[in-house]
C-alpha positions in Angstrom: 40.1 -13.5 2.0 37.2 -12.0 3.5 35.0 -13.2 0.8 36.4 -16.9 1.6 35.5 -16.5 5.4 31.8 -15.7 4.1 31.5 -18.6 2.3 32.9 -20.8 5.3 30.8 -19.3 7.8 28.0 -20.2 5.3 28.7 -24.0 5.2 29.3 -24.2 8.7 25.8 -22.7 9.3 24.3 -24.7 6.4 25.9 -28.3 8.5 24.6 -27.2 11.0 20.9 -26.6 10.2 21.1 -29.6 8.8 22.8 -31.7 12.0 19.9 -29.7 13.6 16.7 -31.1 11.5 18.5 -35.0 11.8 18.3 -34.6 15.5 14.9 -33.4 15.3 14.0 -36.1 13.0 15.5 -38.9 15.4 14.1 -37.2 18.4 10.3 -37.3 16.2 11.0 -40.8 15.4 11.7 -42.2 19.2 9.1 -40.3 20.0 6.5 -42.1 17.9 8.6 -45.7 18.5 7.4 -44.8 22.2 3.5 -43.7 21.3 3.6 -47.4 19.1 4.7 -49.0 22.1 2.1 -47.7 24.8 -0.4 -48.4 22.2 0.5 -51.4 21.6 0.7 -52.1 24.9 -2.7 -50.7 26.0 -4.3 -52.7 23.1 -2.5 -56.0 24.7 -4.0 -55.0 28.1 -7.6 -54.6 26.7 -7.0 -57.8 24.9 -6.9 -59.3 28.3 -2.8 -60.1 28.3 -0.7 -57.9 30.9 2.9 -56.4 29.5 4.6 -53.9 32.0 5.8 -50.7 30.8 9.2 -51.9 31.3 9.2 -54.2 29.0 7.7 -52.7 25.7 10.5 -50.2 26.2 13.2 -52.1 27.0 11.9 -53.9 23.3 12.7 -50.5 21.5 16.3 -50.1 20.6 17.2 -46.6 20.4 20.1 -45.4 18.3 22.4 -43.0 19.3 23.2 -40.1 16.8 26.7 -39.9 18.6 26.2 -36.6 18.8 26.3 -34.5 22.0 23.5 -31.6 22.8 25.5 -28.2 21.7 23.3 -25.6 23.3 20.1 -25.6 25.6 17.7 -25.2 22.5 18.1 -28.8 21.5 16.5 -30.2 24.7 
């Protein structure tokens, strides 16, 4: 039985390293969605055309991983 708890606790901590590197990797990839958009938006400026900041990042849809922060290390 013990043996079967091992394994278990294993799993769990295998899920949840991995639930931990997809949130990284969304967090990484709205990170650079927001970089291409102030680029893209300074380049448009220096082109001569005005965009507000608003706008290039109401543009960007986000997704939501549906999952909620579990600890203070994930901020």
């Amino acid at each position: 039985l013990q043996l079967d708890e091992g394994w278990m606790d294993d799993d769990r901590n295998d899920f949840l390293d991995q639930l931990h590197m997809d949130m990284l990797e969304e967090q990484h990839h709205q990170a650079m969605q927001f970089t291409a958009g102030v680029l893209q938006q300074k380049k448009h400026e220096e082109d001569g055309g005005t965009t507000d900041t608003a706008t290039i990042l109401s543009n960007q849809h986000e997704k939501d991983s549906g999952v909620g922060r579990t600890d203070e290390s994930t901020r």
